[in-house]
N, C-alpha and C positions, 0 to 999 in steps of 0.2 A: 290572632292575639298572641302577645309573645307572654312568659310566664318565667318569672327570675328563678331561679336556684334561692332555697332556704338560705343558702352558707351568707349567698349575698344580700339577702334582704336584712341579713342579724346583724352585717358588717358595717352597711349601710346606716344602720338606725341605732349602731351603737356611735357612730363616728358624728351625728347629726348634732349633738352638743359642743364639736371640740371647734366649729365654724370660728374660724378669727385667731385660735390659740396661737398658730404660729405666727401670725402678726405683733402681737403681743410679747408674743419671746423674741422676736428678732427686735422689736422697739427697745425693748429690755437690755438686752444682750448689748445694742449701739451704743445705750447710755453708758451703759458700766463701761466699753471699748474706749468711746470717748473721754470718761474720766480718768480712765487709766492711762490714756495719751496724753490726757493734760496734766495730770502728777507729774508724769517723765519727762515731760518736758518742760515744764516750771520748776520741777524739781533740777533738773540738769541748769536751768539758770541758776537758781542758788547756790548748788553747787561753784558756777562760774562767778557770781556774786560774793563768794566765800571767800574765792581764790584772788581776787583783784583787791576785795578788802585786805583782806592780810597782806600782800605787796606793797598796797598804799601805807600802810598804819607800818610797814617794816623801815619802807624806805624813810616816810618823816619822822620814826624815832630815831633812825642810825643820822640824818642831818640834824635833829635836836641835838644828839649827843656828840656830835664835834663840836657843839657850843663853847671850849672849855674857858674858863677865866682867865686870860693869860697871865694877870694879876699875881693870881693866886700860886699859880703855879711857876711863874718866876721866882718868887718867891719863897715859896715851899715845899715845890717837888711835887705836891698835890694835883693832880686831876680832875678841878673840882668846876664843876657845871656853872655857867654863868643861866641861873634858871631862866631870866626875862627874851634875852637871846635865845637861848633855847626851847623856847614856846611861841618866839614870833619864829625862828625859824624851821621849826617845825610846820606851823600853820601856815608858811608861805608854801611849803611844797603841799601841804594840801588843797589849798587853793588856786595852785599852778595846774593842778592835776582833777580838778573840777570836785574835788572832794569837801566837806567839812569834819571835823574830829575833836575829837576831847584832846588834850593835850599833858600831861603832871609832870612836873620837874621833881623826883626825890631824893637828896645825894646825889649821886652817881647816875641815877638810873631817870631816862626818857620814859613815859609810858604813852602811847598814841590808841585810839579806840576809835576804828573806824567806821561808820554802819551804812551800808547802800541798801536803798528802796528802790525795786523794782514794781512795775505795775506786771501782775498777770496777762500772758501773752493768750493763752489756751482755755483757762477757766477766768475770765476778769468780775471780779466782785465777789467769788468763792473764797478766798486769801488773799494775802499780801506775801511777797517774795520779799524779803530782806535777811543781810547775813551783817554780822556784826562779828569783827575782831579786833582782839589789843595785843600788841605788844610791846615790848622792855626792852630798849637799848642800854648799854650798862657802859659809861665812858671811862677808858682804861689808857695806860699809856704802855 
């Protein structure tokens, strides 16, 4: 008959509760892993979401704002935006470029707002991935 050592029988029968603990912290641990994979990388599409919008919304207000009234400006030296032109030509390069956008003619100035929807690659139905930018072209001579 063999006969354990005390040290190990206390070691044993203290450890008798923690059965599965480490399964559970590695479950654990994967979850949090994987969400934090999917931040970073949802997140680095918005990022890229960001940057394409502001390009688009740059490029159709600087085409809005060569719109100018030749009219006006024959005649007066003025720089003055032919807005109607300027809002279909705007919206034509957003639509050339697969985009839609808000468009304002005010004075001088184009303003284009462009917003891209991404569906979630990594976490889908957690969030939505969209970036929204505007800018102001200012027609000058």
């Amino acid at each position: 008959m063999t006969t354990r050592a005390p040290s190990a029988t206390r070691a044993a029968s203290s450890l008798a509760g923690e059965r599965g603990a480490a399964s559970i912290l590695f479950a654990v641990l994967g979850l949090a892993l994987l969400m934090a994979t999917g931040l970073a990388v949802d997140g680095g599409r918005k990022l890229g979401a960001l940057s394409e919008a502001r390009d688009i919304a740059d490029n159709a207000a600087r085409a809005g704002a060569q719109m100018i009234d030749e009219d006006t400006y024959r005649t007066s030296g003025v720089a003055a935006i032919d807005p109607a032109a300027a809002i279909q030509r705007a919206q034509a390069y957003l639509a050339a470029h697969g985009h839609t956008g808000v468009v304002i003619v005010t004075g001088t100035d184009v303003t284009v707002t462009v917003t891209i929807t991404l569906d979630p690659t990594f976490l889908p139905g957690l969030m939505t991935v969209s970036a929204t930018e505007s800018v102001t072209a200012t027609t000058g001579t």
